[in-house]
N, CA, C and O atoms as a GROMACS GRO file, in nm:
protein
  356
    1UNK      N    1   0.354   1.875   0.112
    1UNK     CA    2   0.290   1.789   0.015
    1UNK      C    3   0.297   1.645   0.063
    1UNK      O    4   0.369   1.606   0.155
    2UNK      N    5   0.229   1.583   0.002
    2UNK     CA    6   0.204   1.389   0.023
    2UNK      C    7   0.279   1.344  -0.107
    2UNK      O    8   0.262   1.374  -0.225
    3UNK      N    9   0.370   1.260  -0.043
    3UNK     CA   10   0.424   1.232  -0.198
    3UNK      C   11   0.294   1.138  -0.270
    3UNK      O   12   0.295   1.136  -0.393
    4UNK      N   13   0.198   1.069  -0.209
    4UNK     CA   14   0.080   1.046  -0.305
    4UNK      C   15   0.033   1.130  -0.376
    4UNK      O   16  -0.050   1.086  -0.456
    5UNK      N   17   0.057   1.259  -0.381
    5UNK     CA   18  -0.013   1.321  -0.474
    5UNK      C   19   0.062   1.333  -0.618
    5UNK      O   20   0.040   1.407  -0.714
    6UNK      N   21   0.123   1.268  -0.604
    6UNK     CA   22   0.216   1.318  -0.743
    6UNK      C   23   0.277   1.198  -0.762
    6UNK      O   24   0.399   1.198  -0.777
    7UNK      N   25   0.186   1.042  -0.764
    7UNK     CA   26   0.238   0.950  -0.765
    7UNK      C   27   0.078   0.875  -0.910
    7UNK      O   28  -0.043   0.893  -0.895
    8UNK      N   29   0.136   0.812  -1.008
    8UNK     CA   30   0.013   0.787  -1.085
    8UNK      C   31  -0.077   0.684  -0.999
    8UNK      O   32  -0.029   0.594  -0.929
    9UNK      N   33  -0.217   0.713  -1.015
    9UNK     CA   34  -0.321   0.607  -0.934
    9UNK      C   35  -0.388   0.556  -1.060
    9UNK      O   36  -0.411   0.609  -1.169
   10UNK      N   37  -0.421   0.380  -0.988
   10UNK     CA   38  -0.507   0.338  -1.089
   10UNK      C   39  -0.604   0.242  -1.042
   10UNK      O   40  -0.546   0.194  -0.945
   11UNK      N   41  -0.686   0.200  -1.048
   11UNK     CA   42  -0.753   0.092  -1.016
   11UNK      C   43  -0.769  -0.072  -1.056
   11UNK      O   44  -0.814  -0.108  -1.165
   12UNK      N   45  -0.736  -0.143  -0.977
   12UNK     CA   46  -0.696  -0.290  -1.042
   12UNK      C   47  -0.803  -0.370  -1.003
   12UNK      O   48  -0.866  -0.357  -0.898
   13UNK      N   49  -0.829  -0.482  -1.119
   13UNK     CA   50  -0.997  -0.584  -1.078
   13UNK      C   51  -0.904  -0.668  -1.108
   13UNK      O   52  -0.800  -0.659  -1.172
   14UNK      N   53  -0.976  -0.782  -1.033
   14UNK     CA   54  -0.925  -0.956  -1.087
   14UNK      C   55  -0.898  -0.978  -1.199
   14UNK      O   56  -0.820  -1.068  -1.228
   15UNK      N   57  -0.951  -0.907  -1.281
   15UNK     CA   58  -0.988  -0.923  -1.493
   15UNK      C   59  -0.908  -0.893  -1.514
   15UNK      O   60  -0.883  -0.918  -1.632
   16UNK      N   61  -0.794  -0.820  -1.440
   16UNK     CA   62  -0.636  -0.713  -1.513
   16UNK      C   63  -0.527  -0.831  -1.504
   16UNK      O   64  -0.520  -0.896  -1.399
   17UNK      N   65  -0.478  -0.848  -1.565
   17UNK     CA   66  -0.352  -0.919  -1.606
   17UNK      C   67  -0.282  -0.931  -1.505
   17UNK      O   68  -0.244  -1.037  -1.456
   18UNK      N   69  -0.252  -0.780  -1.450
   18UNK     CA   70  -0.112  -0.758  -1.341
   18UNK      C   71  -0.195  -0.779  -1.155
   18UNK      O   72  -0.143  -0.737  -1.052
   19UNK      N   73  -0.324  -0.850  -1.164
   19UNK     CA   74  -0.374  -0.880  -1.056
   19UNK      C   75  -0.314  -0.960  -1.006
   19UNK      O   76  -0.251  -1.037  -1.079
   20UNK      N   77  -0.307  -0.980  -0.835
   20UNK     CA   78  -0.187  -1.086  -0.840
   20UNK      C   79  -0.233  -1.216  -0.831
   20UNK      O   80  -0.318  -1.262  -0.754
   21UNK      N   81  -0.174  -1.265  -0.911
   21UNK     CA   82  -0.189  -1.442  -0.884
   21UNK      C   83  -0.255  -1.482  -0.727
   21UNK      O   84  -0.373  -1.495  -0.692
   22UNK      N   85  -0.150  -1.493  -0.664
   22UNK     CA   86  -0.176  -1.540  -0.540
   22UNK      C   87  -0.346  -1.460  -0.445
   22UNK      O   88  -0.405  -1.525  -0.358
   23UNK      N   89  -0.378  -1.362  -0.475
   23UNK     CA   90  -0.540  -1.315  -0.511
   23UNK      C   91  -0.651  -1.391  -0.536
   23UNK      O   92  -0.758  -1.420  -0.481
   24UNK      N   93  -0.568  -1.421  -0.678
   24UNK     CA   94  -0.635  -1.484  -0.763
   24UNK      C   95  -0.680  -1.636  -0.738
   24UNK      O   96  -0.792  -1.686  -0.753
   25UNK      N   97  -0.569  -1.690  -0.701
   25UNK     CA   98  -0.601  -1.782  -0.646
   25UNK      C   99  -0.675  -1.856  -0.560
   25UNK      O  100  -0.722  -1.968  -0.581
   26UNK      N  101  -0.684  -1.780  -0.450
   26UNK     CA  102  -0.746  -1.762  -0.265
   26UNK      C  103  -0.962  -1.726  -0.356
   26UNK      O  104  -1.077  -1.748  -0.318
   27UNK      N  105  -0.916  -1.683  -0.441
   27UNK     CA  106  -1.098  -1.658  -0.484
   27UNK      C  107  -1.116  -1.566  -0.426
   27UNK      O  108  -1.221  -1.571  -0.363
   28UNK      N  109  -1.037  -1.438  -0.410
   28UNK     CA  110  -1.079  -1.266  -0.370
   28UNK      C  111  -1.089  -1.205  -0.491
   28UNK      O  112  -1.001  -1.209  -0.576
   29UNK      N  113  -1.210  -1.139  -0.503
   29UNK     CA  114  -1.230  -1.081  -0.628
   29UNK      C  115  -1.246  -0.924  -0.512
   29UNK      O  116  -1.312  -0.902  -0.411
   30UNK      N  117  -1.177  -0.865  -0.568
   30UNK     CA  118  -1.177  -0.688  -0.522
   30UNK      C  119  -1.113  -0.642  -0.616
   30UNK      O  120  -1.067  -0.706  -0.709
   31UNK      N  121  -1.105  -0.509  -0.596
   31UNK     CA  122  -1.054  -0.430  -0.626
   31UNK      C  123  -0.884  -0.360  -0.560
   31UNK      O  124  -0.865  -0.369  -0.439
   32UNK      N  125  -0.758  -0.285  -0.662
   32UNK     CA  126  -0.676  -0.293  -0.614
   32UNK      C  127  -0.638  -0.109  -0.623
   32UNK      O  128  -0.620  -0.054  -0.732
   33UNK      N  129  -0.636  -0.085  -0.579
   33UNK     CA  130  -0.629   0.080  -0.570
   33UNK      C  131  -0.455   0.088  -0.589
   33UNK      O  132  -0.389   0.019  -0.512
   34UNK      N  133  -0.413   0.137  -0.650
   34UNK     CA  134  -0.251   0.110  -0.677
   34UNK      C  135  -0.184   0.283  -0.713
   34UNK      O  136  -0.214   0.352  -0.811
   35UNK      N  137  -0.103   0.314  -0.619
   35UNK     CA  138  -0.045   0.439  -0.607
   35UNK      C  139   0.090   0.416  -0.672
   35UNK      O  140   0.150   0.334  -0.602
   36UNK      N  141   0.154   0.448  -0.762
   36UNK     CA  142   0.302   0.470  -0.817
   36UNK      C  143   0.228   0.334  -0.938
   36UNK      O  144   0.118   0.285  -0.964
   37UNK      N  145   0.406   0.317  -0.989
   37UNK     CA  146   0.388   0.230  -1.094
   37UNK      C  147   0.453   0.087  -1.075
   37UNK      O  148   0.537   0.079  -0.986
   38UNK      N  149   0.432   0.007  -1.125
   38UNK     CA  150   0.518  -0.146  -1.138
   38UNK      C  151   0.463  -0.175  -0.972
   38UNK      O  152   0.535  -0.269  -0.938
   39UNK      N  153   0.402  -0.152  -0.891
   39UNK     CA  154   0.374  -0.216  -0.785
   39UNK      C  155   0.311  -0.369  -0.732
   39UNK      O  156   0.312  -0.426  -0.623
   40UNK      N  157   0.260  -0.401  -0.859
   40UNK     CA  158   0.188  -0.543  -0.859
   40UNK      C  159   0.324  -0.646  -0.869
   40UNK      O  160   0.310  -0.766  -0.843
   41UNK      N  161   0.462  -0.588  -0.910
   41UNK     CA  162   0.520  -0.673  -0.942
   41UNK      C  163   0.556  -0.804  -0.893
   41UNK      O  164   0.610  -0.780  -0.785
   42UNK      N  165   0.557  -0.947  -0.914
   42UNK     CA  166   0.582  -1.076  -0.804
   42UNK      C  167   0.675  -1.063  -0.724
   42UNK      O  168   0.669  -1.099  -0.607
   43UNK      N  169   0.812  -0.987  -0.800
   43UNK     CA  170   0.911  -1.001  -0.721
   43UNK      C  171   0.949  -0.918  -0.635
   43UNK      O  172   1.069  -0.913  -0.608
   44UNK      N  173   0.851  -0.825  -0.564
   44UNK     CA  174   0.834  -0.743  -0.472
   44UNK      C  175   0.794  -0.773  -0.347
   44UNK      O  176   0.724  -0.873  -0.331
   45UNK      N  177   0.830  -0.697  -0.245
   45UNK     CA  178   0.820  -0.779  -0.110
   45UNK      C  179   0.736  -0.689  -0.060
   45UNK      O  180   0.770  -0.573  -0.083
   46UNK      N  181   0.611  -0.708   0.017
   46UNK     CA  182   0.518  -0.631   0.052
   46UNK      C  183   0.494  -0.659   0.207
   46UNK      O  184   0.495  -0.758   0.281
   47UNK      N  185   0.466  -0.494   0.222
   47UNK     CA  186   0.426  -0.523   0.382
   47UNK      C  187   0.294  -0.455   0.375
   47UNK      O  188   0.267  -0.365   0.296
   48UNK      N  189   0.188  -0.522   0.492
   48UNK     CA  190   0.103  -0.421   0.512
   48UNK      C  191   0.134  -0.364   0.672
   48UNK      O  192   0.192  -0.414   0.768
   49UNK      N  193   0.066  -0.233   0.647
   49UNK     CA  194   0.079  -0.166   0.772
   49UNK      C  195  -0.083  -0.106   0.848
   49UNK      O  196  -0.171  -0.039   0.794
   50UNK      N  197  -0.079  -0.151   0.965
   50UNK     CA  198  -0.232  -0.136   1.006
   50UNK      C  199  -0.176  -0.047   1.126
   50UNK      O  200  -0.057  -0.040   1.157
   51UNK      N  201  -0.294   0.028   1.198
   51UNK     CA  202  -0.248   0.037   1.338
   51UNK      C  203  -0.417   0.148   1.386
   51UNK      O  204  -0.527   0.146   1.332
   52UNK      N  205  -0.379   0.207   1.472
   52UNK     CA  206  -0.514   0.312   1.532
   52UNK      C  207  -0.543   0.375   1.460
   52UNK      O  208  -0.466   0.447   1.396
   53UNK      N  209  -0.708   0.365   1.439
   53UNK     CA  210  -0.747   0.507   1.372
   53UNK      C  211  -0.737   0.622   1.429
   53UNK      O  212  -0.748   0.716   1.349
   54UNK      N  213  -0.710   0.668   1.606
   54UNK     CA  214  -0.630   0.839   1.610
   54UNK      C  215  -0.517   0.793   1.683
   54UNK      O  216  -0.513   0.758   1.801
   55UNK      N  217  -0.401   0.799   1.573
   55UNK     CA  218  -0.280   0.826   1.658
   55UNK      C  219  -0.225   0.905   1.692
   55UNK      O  220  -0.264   1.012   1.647
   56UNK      N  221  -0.101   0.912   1.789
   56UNK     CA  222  -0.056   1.005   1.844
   56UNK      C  223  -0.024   1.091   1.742
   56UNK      O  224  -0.068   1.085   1.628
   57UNK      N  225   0.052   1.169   1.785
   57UNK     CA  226   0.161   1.272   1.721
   57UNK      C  227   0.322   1.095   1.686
   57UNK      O  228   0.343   1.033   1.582
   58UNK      N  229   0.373   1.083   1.791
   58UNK     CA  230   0.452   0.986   1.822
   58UNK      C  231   0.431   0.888   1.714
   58UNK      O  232   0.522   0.885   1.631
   59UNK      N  233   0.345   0.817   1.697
   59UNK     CA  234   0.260   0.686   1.627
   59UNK      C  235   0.259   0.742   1.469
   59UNK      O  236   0.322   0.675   1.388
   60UNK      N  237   0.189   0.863   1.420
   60UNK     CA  238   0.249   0.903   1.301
   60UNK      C  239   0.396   0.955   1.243
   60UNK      O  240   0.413   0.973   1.122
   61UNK      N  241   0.471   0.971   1.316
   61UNK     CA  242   0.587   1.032   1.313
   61UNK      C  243   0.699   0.894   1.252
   61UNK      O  244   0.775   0.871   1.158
   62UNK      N  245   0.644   0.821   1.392
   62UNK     CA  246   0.701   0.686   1.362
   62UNK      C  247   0.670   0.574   1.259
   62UNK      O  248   0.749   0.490   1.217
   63UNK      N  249   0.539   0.591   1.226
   63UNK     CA  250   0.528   0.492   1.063
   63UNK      C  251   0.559   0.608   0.968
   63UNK      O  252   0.556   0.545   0.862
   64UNK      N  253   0.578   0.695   0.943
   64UNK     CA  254   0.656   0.783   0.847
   64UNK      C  255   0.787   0.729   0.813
   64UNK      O  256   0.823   0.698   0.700
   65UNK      N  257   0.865   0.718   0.936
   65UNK     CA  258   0.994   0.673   0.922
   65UNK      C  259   1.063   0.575   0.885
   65UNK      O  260   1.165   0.566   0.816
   66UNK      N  261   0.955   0.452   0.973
   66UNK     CA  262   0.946   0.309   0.907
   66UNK      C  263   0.907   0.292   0.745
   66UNK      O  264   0.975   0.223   0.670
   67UNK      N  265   0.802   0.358   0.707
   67UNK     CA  266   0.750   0.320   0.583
   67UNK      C  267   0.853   0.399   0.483
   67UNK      O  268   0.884   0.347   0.376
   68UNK      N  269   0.901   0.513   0.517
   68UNK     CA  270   0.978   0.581   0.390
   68UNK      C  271   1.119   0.455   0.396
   68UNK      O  272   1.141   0.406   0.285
   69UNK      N  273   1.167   0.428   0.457
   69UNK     CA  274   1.289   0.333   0.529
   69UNK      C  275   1.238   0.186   0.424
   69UNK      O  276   1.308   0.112   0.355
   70UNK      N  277   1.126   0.187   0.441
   70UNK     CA  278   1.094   0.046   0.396
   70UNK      C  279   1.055   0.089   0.226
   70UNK      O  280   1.082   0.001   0.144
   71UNK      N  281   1.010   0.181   0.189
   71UNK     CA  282   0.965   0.188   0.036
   71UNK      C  283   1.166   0.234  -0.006
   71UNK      O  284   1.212   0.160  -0.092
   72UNK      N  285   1.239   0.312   0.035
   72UNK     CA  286   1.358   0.314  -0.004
   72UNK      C  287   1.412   0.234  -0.032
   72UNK      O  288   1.503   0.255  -0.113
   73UNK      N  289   1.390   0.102   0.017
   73UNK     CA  290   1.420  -0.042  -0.005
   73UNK      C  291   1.330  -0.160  -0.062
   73UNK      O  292   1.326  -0.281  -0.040
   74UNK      N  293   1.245  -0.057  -0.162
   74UNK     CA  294   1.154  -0.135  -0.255
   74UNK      C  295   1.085  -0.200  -0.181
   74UNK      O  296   1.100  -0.320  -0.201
   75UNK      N  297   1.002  -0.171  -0.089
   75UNK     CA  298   0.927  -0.247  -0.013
   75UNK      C  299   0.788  -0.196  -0.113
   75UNK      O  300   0.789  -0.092  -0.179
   76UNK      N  301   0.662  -0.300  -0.107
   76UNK     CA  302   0.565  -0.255  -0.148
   76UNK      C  303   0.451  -0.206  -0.018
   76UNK      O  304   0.444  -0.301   0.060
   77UNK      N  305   0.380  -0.113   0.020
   77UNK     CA  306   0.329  -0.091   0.123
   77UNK      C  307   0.153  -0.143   0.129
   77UNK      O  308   0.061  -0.099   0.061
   78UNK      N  309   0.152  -0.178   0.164
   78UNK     CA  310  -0.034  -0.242   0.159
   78UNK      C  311  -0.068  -0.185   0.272
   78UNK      O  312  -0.002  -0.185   0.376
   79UNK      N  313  -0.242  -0.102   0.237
   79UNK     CA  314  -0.301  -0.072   0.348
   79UNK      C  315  -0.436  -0.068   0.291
   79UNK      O  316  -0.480  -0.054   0.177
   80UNK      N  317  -0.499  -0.090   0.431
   80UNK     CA  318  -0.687  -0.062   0.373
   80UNK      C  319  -0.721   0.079   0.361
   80UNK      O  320  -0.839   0.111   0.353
   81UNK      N  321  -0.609   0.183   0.359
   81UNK     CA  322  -0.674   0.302   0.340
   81UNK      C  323  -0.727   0.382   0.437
   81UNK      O  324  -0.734   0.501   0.404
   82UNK      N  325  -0.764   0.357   0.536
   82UNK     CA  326  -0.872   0.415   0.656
   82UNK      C  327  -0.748   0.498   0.717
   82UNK      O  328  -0.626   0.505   0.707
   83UNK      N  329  -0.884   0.572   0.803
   83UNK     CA  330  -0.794   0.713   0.873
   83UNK      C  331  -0.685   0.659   0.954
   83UNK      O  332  -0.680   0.536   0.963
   84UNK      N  333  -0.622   0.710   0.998
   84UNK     CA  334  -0.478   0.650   1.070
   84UNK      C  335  -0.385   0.626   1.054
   84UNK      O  336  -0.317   0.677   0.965
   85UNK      N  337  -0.343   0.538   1.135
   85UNK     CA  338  -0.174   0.445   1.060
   85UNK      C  339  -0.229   0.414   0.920
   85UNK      O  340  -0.148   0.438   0.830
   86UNK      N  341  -0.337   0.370   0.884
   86UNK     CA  342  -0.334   0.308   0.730
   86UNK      C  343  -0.340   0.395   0.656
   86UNK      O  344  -0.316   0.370   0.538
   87UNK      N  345  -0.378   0.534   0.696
   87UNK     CA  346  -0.400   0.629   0.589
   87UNK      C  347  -0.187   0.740   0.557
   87UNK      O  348  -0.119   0.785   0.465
   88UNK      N  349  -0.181   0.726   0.707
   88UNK     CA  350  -0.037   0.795   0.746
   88UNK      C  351   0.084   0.702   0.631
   88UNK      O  352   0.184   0.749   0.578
   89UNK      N  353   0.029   0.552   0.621
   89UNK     CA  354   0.089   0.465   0.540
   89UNK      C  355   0.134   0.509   0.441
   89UNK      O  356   0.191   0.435   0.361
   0.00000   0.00000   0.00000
């Protein structure tokens, strides 16, 4: 299983309250695709993670490890979603 699948999803616009400020600010109006809960929070430290759209065997193995390592420690994870490291994210 993906632990995304069993994590609540929701969709966030500029118009939502819990959009983030600093967003808000810069004049990005998007959309925020948000997996688990309380993730918008300020006092959360966020990383994003980018990398190849076909990675190795090696290259997924290894942002698995990093990212579970880093959400264990309340990290927030940002990605654009796309196949790859951002999707392995």
């Amino acid at each position: 299983y993906r632990p995304m699948d069993f994590m609540p999803q929701r969709t966030v616009s500029e118009k939502d309250a819990v959009y983030p400020q600093n967003l808000r600010d810069a004049g990005i109006k998007s959309y925020l695709y948000v997996l688990g809960t309380d993730m918008l929070a300020s006092d959360r430290v966020y990383v994003g993670v980018i990398g190849c759209r076909k990675p190795s065997v090696y290259g997924q193995v290894v942002t698995q490890k990093v990212v579970a390592e880093l959400v264990y420690n309340k990290c927030v994870i940002v990605s654009g979603f796309m196949y790859g490291i951002d999707m392995e994210a």
